[in-house]
N, C-alpha and C positions, 0 to 999 in steps of 0.2 A: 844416150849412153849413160849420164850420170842418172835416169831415172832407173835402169838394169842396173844399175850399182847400188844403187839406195834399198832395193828389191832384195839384193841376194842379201843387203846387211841385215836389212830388217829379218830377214828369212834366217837366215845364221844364228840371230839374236834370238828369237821365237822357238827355234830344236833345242840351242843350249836353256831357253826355260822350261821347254816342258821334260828333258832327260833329268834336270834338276828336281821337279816335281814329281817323279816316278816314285811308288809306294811299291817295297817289296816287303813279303812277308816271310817270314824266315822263319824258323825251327832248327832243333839241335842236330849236329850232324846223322846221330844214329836213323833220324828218321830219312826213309829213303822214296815213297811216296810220296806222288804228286796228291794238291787239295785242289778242288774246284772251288770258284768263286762262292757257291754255293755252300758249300762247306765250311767257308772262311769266316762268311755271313753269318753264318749260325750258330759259329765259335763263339765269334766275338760279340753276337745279342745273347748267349746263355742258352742258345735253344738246345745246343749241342755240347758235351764234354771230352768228344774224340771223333780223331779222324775215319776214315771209311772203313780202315782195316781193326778198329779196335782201340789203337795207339788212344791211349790217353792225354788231356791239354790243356792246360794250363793257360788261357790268354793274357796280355800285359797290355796297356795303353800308354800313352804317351799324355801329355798336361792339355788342357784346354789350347793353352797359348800355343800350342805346337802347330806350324804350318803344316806340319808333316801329319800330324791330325787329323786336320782339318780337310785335305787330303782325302785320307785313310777313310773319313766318313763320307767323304760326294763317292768318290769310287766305289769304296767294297761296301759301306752299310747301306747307302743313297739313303744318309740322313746327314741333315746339321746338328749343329752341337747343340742347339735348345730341344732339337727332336729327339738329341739322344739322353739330354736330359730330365725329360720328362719320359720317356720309356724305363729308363731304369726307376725315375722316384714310385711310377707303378708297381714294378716290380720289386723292390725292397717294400714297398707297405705290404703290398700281399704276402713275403718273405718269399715269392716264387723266384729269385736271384739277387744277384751281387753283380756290381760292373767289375768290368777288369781294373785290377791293382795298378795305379797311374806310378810311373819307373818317369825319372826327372829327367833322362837323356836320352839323345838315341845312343851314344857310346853304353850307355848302359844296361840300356836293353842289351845291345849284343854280348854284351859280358854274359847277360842271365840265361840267355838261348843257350852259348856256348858249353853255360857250367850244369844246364839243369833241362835233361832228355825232355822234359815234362812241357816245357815253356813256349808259346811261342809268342809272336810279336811281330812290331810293323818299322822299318826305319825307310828313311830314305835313301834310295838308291846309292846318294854318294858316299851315305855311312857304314854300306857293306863290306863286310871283310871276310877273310877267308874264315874257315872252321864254322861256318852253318851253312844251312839245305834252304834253299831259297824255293818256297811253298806255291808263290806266285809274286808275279807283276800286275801293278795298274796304272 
């Protein structure tokens, strides 16, 4: 019995970390289209400037030190942070892109999605609030 109890604790503990680790990516309400993984992936390396329909985009990042980053990159880029930083120092020497503009918070992010159609962005799941269109989950 206490070894089924130790189970369901540890089991309990394990959901509330990975709910905690959930990556959503958000956009401003007007946008009402879903993005594919694919999509998101190609925003956020520069490959792409807009979603399927046209809509134009604006990607934001969050700081290196951000868990929520960190995150953001095993999931949607299936890169680490040294991978994505030598991707981009290629791409700035070429002048073929710029990484996304790094925003110091996730509250802040959601402020920029909210005020600017244009924007989108990555926070954690716990940091969602109402008034944006949530693009995906990871």
């Amino acid at each position: 019995m206490k070894t089924f109890k130790l189970f369901m604790i540890i089991c309990i503990l394990t959901s509330a970390q990975l709910a905690r680790s959930e990556v959503v990516i958000i956009a401003h309400p007007s946008v009402s289209e879903a993005a594919s993984h694919k999509q998101i992936k190609k925003i956020f390396l520069g490959k792409r400037k807009s979603l399927k329909s046209g809509y134009r985009t604006i990607p934001i990042s969050l700081p290196e030190s951000s868990p929520t980053r960190e995150e953001f990159n095993k999931k949607v880029l299936k890169k680490s942070n040294s991978q994505l930083k030598s991707y981009w120092s290629k791409l700035m020497f070429t002048g073929k892109g710029q990484p996304p503009k790094t925003i110091e918070s996730e509250a802040e992010v959601v402020q920029l999605v909210k005020r600017n159609p244009n924007i989108i962005g990555y926070v954690n799941a716990s940091a969602l609030e109402e008034g944006v269109t949530v693009l995906g989950r990871y």
